[in-house]
C-alpha positions in Angstrom: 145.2 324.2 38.6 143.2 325.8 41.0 141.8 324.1 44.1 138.0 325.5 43.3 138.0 324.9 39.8 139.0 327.5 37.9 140.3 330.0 39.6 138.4 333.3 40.0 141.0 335.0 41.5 144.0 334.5 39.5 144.5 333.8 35.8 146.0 331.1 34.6 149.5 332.8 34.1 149.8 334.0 37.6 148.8 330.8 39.1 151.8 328.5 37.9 153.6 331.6 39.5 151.6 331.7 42.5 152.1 327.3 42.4 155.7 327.9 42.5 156.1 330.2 45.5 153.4 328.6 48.0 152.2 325.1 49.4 148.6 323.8 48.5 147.2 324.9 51.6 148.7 328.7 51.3 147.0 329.0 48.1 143.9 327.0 49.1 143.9 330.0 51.9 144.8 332.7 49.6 141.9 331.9 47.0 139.6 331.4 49.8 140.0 334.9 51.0 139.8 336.5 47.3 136.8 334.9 47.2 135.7 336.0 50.1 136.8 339.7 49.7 134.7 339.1 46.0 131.6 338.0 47.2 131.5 340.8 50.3 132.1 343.8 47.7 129.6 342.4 45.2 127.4 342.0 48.4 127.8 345.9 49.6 127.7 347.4 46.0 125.1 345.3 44.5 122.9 345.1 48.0 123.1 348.6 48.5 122.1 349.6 45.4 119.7 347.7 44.5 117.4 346.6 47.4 115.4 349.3 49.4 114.0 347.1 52.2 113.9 343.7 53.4 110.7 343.9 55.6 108.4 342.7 53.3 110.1 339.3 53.2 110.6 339.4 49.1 112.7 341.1 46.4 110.2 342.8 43.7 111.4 342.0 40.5 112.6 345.2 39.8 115.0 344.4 43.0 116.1 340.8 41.4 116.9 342.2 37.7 119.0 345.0 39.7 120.8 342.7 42.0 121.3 340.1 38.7 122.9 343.0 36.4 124.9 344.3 39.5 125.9 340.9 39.9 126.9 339.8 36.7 128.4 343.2 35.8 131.0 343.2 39.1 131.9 339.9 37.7 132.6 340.9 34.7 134.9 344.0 36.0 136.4 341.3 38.6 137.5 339.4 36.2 138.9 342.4 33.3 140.7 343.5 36.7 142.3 340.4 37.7 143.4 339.5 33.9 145.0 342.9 33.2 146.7 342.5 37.2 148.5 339.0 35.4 149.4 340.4 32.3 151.1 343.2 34.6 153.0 340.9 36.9 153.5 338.5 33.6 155.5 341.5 32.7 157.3 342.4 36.1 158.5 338.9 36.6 159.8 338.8 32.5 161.6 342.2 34.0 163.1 340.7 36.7 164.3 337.0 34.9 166.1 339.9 32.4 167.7 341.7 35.1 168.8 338.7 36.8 170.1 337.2 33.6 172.0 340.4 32.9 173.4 340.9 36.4 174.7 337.2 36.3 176.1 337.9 33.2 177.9 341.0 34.2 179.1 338.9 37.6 180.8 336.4 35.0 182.4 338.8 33.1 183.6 340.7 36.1 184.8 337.4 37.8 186.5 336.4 34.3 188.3 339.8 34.1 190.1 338.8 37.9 191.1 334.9 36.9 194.9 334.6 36.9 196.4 332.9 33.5 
C-alpha cells in the first residue's frame, strides 16, 4: 500500500482513493510531507512543553517521560484525526458516486424522452 510501510498519513480507505488519482512518486511526495508536517508539530508541542533547557547537555528524566507521553499521546490524536478525516471523505466520495449515478440516470431518461419512434 503505502511506500513507508503503513501509512501514517492516510488510512487504508483513503489510500486506494489517493492510488487512483496520483502516480507513485506524487504520493511518495505527498506522504513524505505529512510526515514531515507530523514530526515538526509533535516537535514544537512536545519540545516546548516539555524541555526547559538544553544547556546542560541532558534531558532529566522528568524531561524524557514528558517528551515520551507527549509523544505517544500526539500520535495517538494523529492517528484518531486522520481515521475520522477517511471515514469523512469515505462518505463524500459514496455522495458523489450517488449523485453521479442519479444525474446519469436522469441524462438517460431525458435523452430517452427526445428519441424519435
Amino acid at each position: 500500500r503505502s511506500h513507508f510501510g503503513s501509512s501514517l498519513i492516510l488510512a487504508p480507505a483513503a489510500m486506494d482513493q489517493v492510488q487512483a488519482m496520483f502516480s507513485n512518486v506524487e504520493i511518495i511526495v505527498m506522504e513524505a510531507r505529512g510526515l514531515q508536517r507530523l514530526s515538526t508539530g509533535m516537535d514544537k508541542k512536545c519540545w516546548g512543553a516539555c524541555v526547559e533547557s538544553v544547556m546542560t547537555g541532558n534531558l532529566t528524566d522528568a524531561e524524557v517521560r514528558c517528551v515520551d507521553n507527549c509523544v505517544s499521546k500526539f500520535l495517538d490524536v494523529s492517528e484518531i484525526v486522520t481515521q475520522e478525516n477517511s471515514k469523512a471523505a469515505a462518505v463524500e466520495l459514496q455522495r458523489q458516486k450517488q449523485e453521479a449515478n442519479q444525474n446519469k440516470n436522469w441524462a438517460r431518461r431525458l435523452a430517452g424522452g427526445f428519441k424519435r419512434s
